[in-house]
C-alpha positions in Angstrom: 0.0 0.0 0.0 1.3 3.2 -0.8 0.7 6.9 -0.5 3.2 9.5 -1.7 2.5 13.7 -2.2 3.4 14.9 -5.2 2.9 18.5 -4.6 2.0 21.0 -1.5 1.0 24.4 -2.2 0.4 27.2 1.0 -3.6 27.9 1.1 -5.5 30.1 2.8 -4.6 30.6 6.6 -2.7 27.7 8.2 -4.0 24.7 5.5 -2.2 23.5 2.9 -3.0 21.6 -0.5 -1.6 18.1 -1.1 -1.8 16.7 -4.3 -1.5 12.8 -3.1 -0.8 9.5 -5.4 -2.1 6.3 -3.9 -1.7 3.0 -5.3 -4.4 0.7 -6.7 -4.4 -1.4 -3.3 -5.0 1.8 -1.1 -7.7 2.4 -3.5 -9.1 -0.6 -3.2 -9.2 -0.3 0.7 -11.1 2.9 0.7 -13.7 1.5 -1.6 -14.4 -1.6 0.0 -14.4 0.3 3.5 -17.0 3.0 2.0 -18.8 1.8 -0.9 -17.4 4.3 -3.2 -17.3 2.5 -6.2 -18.0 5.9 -8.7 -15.1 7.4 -10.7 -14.0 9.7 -9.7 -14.1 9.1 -6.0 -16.2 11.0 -3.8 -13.9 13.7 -2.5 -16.3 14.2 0.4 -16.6 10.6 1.8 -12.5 10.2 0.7 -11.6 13.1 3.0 -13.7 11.7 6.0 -12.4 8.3 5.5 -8.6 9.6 5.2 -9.0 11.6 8.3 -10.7 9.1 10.3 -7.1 7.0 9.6 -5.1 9.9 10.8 -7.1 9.9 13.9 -7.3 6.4 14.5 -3.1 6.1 14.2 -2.4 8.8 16.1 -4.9 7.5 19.2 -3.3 4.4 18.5 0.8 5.5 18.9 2.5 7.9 20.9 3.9 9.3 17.5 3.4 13.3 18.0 5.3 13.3 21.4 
């Protein structure tokens, strides 16, 4: 599984874009967790899931200390 950002550009305030590149395995993982079968992705339910992994590693691991 991989995940790799191929470009960050400053936004607005403190955010920042990322322009990610996943592989087809990563993709396969969010759609069979979701559902979201349509091409393109739904950006709406990708972002949710995405962030629900951030949240769930960091809860899980001591990683930010």
């Amino acid at each position: 599984m991989r995940l790799e950002i191929i470009r960050e550009l400053k936004s607005k305030g403190s955010k920042v874009e990322l322009l990610l590149e996943v592989d087809s395995e990563f993709l396969e993982i969010y759609r069979s967790e979701t559902g979201d079968y349509d091409d393109p992705i739904n950006q709406e339910w990708f972002n949710e899931w995405f962030e629900g992994l951030v949240k769930y590693g960091i809860e899980g691991d001591d990683w930010l200390k």
